[in-house]
ZAMIKE-620504 format. One record per residue (C-alpha): residue number from 0; residue in three letters; x negated, y, z. Coordinates in steps of 0.05 Angstrom, whole numbers. Layout:
N
{num NUM	residuo ala	east X	north Y	up Z}
...
END
This chain:
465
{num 0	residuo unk	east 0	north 0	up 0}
{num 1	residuo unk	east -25	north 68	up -24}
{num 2	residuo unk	east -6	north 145	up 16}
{num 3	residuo unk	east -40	north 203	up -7}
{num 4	residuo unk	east -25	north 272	up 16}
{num 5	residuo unk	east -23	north 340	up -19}
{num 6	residuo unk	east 15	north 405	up -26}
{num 7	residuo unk	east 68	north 397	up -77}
{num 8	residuo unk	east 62	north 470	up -91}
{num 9	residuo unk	east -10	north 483	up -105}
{num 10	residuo unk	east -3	north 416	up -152}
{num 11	residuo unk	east 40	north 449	up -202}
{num 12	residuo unk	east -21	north 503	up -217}
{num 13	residuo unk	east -56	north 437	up -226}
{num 14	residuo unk	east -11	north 413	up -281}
{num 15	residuo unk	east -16	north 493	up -315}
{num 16	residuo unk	east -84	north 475	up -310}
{num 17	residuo unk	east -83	north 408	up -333}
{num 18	residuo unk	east -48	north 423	up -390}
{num 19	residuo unk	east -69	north 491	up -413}
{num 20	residuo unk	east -13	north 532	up -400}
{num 21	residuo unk	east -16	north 604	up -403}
{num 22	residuo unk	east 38	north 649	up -368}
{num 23	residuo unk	east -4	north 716	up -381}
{num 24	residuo unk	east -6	north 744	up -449}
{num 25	residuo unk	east -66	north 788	up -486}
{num 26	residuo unk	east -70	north 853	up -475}
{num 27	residuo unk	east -45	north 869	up -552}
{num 28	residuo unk	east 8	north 818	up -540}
{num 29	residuo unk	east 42	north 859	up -487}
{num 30	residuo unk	east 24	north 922	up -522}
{num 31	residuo unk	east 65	north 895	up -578}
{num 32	residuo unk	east 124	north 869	up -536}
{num 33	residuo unk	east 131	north 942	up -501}
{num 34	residuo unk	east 137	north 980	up -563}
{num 35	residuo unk	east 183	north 928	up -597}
{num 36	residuo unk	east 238	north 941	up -539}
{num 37	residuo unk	east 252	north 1017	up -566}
{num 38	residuo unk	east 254	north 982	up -638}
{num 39	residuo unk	east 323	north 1009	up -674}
{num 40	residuo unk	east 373	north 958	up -698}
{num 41	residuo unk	east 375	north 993	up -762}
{num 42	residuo unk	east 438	north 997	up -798}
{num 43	residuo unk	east 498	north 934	up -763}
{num 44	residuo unk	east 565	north 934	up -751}
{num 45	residuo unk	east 581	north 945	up -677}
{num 46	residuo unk	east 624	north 897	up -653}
{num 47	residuo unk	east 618	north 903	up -580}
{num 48	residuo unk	east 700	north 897	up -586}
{num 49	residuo unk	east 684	north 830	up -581}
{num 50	residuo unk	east 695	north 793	up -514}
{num 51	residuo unk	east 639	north 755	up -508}
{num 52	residuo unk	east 615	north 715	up -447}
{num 53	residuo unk	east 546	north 669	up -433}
{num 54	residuo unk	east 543	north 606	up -390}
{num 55	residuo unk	east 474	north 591	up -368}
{num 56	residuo unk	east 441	north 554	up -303}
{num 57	residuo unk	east 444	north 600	up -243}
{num 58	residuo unk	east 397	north 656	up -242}
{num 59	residuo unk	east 381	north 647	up -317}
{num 60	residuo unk	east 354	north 718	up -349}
{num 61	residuo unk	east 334	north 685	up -413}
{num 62	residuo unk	east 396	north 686	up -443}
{num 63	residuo unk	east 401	north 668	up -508}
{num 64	residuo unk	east 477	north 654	up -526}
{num 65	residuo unk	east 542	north 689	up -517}
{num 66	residuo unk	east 610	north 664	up -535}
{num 67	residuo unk	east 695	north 674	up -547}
{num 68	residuo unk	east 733	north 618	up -564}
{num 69	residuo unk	east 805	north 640	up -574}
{num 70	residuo unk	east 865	north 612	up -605}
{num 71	residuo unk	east 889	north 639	up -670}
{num 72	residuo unk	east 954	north 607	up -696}
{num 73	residuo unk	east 946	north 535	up -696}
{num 74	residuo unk	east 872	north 532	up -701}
{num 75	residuo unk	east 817	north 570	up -661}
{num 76	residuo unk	east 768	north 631	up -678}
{num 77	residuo unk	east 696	north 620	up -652}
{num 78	residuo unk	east 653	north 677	up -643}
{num 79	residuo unk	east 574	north 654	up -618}
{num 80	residuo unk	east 523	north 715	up -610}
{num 81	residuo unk	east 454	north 688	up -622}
{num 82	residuo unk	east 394	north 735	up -584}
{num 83	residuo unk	east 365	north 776	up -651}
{num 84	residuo unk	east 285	north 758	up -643}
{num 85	residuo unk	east 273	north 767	up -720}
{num 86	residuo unk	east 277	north 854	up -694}
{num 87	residuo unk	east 223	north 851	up -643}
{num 88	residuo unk	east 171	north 803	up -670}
{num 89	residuo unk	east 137	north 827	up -732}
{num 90	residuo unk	east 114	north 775	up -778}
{num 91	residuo unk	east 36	north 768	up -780}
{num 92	residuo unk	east 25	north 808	up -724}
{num 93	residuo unk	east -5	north 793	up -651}
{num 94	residuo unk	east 63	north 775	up -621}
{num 95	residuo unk	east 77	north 733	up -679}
{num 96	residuo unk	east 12	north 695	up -679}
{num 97	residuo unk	east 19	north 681	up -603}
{num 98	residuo unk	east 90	north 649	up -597}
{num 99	residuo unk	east 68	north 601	up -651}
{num 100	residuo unk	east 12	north 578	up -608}
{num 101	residuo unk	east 63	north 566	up -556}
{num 102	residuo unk	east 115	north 537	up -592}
{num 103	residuo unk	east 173	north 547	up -536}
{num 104	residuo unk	east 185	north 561	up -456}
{num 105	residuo unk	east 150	north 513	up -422}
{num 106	residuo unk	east 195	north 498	up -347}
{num 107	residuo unk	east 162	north 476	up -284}
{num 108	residuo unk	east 197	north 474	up -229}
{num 109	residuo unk	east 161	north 540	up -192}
{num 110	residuo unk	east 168	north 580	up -255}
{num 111	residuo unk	east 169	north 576	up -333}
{num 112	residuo unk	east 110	north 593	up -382}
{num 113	residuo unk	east 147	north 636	up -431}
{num 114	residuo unk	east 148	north 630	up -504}
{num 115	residuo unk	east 154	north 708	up -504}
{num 116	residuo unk	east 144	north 761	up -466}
{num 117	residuo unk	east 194	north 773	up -404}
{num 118	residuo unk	east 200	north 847	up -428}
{num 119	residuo unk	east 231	north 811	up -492}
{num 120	residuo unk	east 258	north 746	up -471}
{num 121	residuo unk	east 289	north 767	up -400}
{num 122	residuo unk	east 299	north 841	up -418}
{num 123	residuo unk	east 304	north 883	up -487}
{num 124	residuo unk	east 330	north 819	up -532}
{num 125	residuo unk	east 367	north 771	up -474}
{num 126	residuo unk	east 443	north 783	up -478}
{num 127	residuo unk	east 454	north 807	up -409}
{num 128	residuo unk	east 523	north 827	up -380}
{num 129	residuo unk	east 542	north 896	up -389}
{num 130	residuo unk	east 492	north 926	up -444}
{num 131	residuo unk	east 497	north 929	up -522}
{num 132	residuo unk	east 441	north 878	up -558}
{num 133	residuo unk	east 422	north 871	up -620}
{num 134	residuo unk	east 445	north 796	up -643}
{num 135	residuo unk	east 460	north 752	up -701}
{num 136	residuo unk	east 535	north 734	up -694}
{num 137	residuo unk	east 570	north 664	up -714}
{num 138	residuo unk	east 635	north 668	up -730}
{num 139	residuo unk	east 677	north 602	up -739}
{num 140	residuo unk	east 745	north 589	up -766}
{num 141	residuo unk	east 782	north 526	up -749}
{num 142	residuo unk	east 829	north 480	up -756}
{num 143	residuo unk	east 876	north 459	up -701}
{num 144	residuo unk	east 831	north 395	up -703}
{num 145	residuo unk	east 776	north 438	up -686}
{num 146	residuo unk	east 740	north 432	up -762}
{num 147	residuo unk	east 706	north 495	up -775}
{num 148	residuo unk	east 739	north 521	up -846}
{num 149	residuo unk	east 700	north 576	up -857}
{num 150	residuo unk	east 636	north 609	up -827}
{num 151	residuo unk	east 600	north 680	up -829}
{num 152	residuo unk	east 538	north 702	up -799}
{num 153	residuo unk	east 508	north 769	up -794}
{num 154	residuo unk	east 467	north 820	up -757}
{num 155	residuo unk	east 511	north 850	up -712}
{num 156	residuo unk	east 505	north 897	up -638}
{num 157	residuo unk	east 550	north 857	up -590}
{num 158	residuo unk	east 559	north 864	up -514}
{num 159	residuo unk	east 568	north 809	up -466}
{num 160	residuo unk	east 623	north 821	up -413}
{num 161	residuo unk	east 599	north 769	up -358}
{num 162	residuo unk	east 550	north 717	up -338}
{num 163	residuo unk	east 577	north 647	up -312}
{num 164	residuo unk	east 541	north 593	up -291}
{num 165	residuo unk	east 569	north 522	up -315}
{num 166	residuo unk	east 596	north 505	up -236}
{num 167	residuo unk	east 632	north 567	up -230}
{num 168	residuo unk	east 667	north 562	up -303}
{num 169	residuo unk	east 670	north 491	up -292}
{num 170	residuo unk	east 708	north 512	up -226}
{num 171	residuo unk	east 749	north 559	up -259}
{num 172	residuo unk	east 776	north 505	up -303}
{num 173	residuo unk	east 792	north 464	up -253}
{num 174	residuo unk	east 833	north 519	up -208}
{num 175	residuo unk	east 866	north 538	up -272}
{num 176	residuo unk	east 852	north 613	up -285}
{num 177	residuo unk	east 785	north 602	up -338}
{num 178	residuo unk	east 759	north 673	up -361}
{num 179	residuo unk	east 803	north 695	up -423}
{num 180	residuo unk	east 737	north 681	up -463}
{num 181	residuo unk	east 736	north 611	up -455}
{num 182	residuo unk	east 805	north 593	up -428}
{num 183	residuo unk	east 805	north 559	up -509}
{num 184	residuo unk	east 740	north 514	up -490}
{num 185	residuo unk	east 784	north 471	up -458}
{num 186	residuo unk	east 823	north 449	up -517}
{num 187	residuo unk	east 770	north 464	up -567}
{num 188	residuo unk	east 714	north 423	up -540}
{num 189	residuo unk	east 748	north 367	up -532}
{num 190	residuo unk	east 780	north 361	up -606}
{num 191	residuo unk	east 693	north 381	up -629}
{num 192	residuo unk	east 669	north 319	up -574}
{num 193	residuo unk	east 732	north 272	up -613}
{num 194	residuo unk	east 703	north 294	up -685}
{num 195	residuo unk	east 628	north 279	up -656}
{num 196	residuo unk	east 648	north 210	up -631}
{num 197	residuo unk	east 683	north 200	up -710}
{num 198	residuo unk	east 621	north 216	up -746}
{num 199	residuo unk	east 588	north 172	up -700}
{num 200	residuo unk	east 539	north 222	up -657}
{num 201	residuo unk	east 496	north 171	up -601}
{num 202	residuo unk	east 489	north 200	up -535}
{num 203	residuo unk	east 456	north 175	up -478}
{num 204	residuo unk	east 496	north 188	up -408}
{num 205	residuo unk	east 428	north 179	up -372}
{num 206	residuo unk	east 421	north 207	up -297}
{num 207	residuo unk	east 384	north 280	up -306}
{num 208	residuo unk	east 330	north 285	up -257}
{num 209	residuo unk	east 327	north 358	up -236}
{num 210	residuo unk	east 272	north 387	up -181}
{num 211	residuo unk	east 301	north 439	up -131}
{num 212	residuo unk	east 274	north 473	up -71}
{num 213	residuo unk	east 288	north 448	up -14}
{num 214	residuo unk	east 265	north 514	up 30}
{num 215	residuo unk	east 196	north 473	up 53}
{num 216	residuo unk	east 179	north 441	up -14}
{num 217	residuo unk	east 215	north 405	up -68}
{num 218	residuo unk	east 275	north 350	up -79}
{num 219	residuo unk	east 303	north 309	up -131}
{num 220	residuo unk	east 376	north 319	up -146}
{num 221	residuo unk	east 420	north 287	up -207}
{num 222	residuo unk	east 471	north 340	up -231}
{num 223	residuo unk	east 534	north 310	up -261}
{num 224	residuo unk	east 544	north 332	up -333}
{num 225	residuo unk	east 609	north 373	up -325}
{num 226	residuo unk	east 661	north 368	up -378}
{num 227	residuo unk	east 642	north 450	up -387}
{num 228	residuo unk	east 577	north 434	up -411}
{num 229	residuo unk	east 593	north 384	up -458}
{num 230	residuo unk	east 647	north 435	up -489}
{num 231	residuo unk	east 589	north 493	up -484}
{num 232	residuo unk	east 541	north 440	up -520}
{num 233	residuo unk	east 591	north 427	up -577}
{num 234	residuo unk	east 585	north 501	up -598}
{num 235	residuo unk	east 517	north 493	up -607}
{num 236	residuo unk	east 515	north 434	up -645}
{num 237	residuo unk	east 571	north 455	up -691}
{num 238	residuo unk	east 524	north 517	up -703}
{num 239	residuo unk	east 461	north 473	up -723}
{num 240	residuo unk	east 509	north 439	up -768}
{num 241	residuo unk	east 533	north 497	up -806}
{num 242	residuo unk	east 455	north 531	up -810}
{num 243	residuo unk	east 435	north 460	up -835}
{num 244	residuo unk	east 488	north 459	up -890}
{num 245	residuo unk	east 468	north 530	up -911}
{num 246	residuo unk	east 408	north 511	up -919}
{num 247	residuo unk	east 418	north 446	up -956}
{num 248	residuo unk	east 465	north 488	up -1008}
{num 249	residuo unk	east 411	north 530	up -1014}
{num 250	residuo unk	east 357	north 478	up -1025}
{num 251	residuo unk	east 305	north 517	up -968}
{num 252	residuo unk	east 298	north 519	up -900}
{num 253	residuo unk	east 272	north 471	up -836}
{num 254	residuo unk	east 319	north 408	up -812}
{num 255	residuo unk	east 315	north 378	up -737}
{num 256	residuo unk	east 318	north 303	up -763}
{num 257	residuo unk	east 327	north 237	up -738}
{num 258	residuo unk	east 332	north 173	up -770}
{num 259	residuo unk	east 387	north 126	up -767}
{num 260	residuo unk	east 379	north 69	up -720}
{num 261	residuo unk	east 339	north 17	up -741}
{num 262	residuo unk	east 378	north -48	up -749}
{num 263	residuo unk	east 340	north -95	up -710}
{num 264	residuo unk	east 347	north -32	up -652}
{num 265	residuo unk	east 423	north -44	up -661}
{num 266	residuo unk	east 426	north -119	up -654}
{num 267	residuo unk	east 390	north -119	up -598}
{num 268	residuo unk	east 430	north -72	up -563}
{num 269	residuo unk	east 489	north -110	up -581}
{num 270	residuo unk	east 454	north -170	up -554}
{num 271	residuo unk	east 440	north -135	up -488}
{num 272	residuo unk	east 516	north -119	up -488}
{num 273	residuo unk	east 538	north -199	up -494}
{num 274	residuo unk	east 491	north -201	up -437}
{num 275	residuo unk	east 526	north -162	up -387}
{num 276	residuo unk	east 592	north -177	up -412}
{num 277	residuo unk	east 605	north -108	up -445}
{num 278	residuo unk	east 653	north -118	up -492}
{num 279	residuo unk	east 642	north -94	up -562}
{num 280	residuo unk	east 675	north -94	up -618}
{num 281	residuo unk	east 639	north -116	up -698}
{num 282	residuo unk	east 673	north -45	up -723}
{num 283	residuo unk	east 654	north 6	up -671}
{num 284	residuo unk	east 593	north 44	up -671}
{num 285	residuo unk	east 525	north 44	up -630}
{num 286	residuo unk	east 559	north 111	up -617}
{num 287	residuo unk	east 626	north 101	up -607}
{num 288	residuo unk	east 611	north 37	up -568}
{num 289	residuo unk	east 559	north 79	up -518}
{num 290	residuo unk	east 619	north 142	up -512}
{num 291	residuo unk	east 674	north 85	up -495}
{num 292	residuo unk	east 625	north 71	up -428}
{num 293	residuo unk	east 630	north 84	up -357}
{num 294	residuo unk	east 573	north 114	up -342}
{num 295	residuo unk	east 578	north 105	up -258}
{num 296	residuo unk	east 574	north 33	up -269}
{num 297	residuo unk	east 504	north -6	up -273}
{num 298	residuo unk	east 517	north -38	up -340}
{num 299	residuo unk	east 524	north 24	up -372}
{num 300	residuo unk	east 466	north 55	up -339}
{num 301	residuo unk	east 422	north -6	up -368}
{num 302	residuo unk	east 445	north -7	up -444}
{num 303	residuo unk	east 443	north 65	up -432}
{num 304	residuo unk	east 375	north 53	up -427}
{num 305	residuo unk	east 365	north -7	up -485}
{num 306	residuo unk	east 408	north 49	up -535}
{num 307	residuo unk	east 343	north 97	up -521}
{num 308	residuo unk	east 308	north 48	up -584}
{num 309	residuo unk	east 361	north 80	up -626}
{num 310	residuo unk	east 336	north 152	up -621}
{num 311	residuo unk	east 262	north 143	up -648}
{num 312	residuo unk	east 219	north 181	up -700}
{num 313	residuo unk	east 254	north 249	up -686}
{num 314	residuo unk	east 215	north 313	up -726}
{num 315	residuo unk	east 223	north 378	up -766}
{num 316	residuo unk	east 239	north 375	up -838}
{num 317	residuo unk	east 218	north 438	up -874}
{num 318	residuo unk	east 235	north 446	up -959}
{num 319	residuo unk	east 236	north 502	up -1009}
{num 320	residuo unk	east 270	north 470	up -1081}
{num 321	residuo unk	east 265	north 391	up -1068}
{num 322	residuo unk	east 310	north 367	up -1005}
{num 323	residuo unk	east 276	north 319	up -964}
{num 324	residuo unk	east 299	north 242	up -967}
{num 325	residuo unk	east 323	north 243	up -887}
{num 326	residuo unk	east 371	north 302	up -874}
{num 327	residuo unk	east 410	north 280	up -816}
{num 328	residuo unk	east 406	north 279	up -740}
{num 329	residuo unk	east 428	north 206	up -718}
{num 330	residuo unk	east 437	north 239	up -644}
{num 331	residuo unk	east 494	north 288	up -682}
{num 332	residuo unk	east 513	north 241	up -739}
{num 333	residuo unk	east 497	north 303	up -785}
{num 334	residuo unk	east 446	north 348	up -824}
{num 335	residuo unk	east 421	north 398	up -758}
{num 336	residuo unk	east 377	north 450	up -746}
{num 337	residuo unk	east 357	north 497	up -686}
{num 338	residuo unk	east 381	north 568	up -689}
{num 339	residuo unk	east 417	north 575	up -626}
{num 340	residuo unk	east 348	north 591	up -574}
{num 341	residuo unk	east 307	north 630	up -608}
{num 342	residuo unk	east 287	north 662	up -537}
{num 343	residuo unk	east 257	north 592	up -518}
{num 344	residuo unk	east 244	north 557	up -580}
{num 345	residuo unk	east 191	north 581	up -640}
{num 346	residuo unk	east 228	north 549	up -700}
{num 347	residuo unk	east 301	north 579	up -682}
{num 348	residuo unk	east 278	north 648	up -697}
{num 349	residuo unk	east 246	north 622	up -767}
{num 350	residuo unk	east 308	north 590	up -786}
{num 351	residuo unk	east 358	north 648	up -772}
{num 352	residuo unk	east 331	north 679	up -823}
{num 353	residuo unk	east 331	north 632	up -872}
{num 354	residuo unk	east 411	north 632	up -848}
{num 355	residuo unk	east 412	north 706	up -857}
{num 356	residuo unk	east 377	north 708	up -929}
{num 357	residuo unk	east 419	north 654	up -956}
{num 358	residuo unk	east 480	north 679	up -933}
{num 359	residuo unk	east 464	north 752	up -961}
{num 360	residuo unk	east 455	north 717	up -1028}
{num 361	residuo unk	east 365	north 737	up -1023}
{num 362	residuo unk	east 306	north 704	up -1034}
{num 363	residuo unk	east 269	north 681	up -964}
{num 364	residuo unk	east 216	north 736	up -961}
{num 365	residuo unk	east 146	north 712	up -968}
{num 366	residuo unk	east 126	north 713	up -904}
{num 367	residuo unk	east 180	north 663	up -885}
{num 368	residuo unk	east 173	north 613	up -944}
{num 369	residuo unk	east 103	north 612	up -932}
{num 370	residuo unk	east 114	north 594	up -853}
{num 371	residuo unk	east 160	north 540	up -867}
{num 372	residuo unk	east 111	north 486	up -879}
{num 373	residuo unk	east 69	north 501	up -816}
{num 374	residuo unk	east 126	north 499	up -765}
{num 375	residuo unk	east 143	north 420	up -761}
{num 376	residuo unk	east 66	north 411	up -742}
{num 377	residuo unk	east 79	north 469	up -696}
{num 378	residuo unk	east 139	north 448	up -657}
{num 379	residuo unk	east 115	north 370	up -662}
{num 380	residuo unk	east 56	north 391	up -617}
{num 381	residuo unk	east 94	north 435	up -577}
{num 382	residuo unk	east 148	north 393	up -563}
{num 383	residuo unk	east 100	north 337	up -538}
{num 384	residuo unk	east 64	north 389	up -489}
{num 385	residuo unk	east 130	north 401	up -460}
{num 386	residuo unk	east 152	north 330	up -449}
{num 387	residuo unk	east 85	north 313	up -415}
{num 388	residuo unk	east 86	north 372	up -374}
{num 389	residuo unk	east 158	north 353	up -351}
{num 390	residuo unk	east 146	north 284	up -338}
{num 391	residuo unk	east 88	north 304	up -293}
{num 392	residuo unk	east 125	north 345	up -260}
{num 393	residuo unk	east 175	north 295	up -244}
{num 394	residuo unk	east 112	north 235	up -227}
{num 395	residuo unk	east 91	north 291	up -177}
{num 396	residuo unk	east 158	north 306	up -140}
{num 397	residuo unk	east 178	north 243	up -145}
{num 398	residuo unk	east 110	north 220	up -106}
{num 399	residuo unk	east 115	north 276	up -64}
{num 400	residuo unk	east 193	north 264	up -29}
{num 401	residuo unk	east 160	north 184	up -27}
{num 402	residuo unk	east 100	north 192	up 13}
{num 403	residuo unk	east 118	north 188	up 79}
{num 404	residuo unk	east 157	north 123	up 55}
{num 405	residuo unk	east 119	north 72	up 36}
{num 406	residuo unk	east 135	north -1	up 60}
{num 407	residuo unk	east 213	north 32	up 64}
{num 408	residuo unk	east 262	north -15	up 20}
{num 409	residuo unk	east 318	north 9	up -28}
{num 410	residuo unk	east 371	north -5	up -73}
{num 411	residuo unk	east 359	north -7	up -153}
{num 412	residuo unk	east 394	north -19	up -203}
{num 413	residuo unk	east 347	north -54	up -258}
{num 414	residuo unk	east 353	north -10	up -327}
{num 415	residuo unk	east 306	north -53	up -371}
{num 416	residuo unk	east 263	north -117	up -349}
{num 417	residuo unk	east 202	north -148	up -377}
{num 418	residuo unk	east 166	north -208	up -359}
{num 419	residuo unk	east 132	north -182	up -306}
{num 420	residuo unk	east 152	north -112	up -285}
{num 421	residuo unk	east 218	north -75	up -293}
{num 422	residuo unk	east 245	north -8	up -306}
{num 423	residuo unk	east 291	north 9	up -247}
{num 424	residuo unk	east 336	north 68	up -219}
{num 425	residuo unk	east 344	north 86	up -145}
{num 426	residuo unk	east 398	north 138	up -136}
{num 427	residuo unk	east 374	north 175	up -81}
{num 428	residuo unk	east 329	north 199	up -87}
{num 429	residuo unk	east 337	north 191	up -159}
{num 430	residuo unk	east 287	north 164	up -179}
{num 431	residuo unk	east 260	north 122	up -237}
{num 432	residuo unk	east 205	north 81	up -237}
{num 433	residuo unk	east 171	north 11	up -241}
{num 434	residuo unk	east 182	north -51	up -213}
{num 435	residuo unk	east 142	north -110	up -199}
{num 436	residuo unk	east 176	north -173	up -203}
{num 437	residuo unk	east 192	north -224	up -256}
{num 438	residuo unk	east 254	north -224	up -300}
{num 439	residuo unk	east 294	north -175	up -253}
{num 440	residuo unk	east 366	north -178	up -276}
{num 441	residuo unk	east 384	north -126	up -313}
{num 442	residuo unk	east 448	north -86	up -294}
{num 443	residuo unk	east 437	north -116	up -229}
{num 444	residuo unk	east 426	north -87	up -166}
{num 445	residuo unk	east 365	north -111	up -125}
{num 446	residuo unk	east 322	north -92	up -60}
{num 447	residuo unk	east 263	north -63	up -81}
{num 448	residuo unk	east 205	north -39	up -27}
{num 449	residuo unk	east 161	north 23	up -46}
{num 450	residuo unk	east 88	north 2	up -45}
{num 451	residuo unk	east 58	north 57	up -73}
{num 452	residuo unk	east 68	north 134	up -68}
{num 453	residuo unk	east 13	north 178	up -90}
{num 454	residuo unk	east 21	north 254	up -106}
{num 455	residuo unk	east -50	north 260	up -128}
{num 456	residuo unk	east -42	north 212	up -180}
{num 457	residuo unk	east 23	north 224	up -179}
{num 458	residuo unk	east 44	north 161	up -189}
{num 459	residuo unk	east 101	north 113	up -156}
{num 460	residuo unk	east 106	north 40	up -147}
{num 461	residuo unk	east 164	north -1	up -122}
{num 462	residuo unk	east 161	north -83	up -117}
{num 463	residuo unk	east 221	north -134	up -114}
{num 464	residuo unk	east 224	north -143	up -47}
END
């Protein structure tokens, strides 16, 4: 049995060092970022008229989306306000050259490692309650299924009239007096979710670890996924979707792509299903199949876990005249791109304005066709960094809250076994980690004993006990 010590705190400067992150920017940087924020919007409609709202964790500043979603006859009008980056960064230029070195907002749990500026990205561009922003505005018309019919998008100055979190909207919903902004989310995002489970989409009903201070140091706490934030999430998507088809009309722009499940991936998973008596059915989908699941009960938790060989070989796509051969997302069961946080994500700002040229009926400027090919390299690498730095971050808590406990036993639920070790879930704390032991059952629940707990290394170690 292994204990090491350390301050939980201190190690997070040891994964900014670790992995090179850089909170501070240049001197020119900042220079940049000042004189950007008195920048005029030039020449857009104002349509602060418009009642738009954002929904964001609590204490969020980097706020990159504002919404309405109101009724209009039988079908629903969709209005999503996009922060306007493509004003403040100037292609070429210092600012320009050092967001594409980051690549997006790297999140630890004592503070994020911006992709911008906070002068930019928490002040002059966020969409903030109560002040006009410049923006590039979404509009959707629908169907009463919820099918967008027709979509515009445009630079536009819009104001946000509130900031919700997703508890308090979520709460809202519940007591029955939503914000007249959203009061239509509850219809609409349900009829999107319905059309997402027809085409398909796969998602994964995984526990979310989050890290939260505890006052002393840090804990590990699973949030539920409220039905608000799957209605928020549909917005989004359904905006990637219609980006992604303006740029496949158009022949030019970047894709967020994922391949289709591999059949072997599929059989297996179905295999897994006979397994633990999981009923399904030779016409449903992986998706369908995984949507149809409870996902408080062990078996779903454990092909949960098996359907994560479905999702493999995600990238960036970029083209200008010949479309690539894979255009879809098998996550959304559609062509998708990122517009919808350019605050926190390099390529959204690149492909907004690809949006914005093809819709005005122009050729992409030069300096955008000619960044096109270098962002999938540039978002590959960046989205590793941030997956490694998150996952440390997660080894370390998760060693930390453990330390005092090793030689303690718990109860696991067994998400994936091998011959000799397994992959296992204990809910609180939630955590997931190894297991030694042979052919642990999966969907099962078994005593395991915590045998090693090391923040240093941060690593943790359970056996079957």
């Amino acid at each position: 049995m292994v204990i090491r010590t350390g301050r939980a705190d201190l190690a997070f400067d040891g994964i900014r060092t670790e992995f090179g992150l850089r909170s501070s920017f240049p001197a020119a940087v900042l220079a940049e970022a000042e004189a950007a924020v008195s920048r005029s919007p030039g020449d857009r409609p104002d349509l602060t008229s418009i009642p738009l709202v954002t929904i964001d964790p609590p204490g969020a500043k980097d706020l990159d989306q504002a919404l309405c979603v109101q009724k209009s006859g039988d079908g629903f009008v969709v209005h999503y306000a996009i922060a306007d980056l493509g004003l403040f960064v100037t292609p070429g230029e210092a600012l320009d050259l050092e967001v594409r070195q980051r690549g997006q907002t790297i999140y630890l749990p004592d503070g994020n490692v911006p992709l911008h500026p906070t002068v930019l990205s928490e002040g002059a561009a966020s969409l903030l309650p109560g002040v006009v922003r410049p923006a590039v505005l979404w509009t959707f018309t629908c169907s009463a299924a919820g099918v967008s019919t027709a979509v515009e998008v445009r630079r536009a100055l819009v104001r946000s009239q509130a900031q919700f979190d997703y508890a308090s909207v979520q709460e809202s919903f519940d007591a029955g007096n939503p914000h007249p902004s959203v009061a239509a989310l509850a219809e609409f995002g349900p009829l999107r979710r319905a059309l997402a489970r027809e085409r398909g989409a796969i998602e994964l009903q995984l526990p979310e670890q989050e890290i939260e201070s505890n006052g002393e140091g840090w804990k590990l706490v699973t949030r539920p996924r409220a039905a608000v934030d799957s209605w928020n999430a549909e917005i989004s998507l359904m905006t990637g979707m219609a980006a992604a088809s303006l740029m496949l009309e158009a022949r030019v722009g970047i894709l967020r792509t994922l391949p289709d499940p591999d059949v072997a991936a599929v059989k297996t998973l179905r295999k897994s299903a006979a397994a633990l008596r999981v009923p399904w059915p030779a016409d449903v989908s992986p998706g369908a199949f995984l949507a149809g699941l409870d996902a408080s009960k062990p078996e779903a938790l454990a092909l949960f876990t098996d359907a994560t060989r479905l999702l493999r070989g995600a990238g960036y796509s970029a083209f200008n005249g010949t479309v690539p051969e894979v255009v879809t997302h098998a996550g959304v069961a559609a062509p998708y791109t990122h517009v919808t946080a350019p605050l926190r994500r390099l390529v959204d700002r690149f492909a907004t304005e690809v949006c914005l040229a093809v819709s005005a009926g122009q050729e992409l400027p030069s300096w955008l066709a000619e960044a096109l090919p270098q962002l999938p390299s540039l978002m590959g690498a960046s989205d590793s960094l941030a997956s490694k730095v998150e996952r440390a971050s997660l080894d370390l808590v998760e060693a930390w809250v453990l330390a005092g406990r090793v030689g303690q036993e718990f109860d696991a639920v067994v998400l994936r076994s091998g011959e000799n070790d397994a992959e296992v879930f204990v809910a609180s704390p939630p955590i997931l980690a190894k297991c030694a032991g042979k052919r642990l059952p999966e969907a099962e629940t078994v005593r395991v004993r915590l045998v090693e707990a090391d923040p240093v290394e941060r690593k943790v170690r359970f056996e079957k006990a």
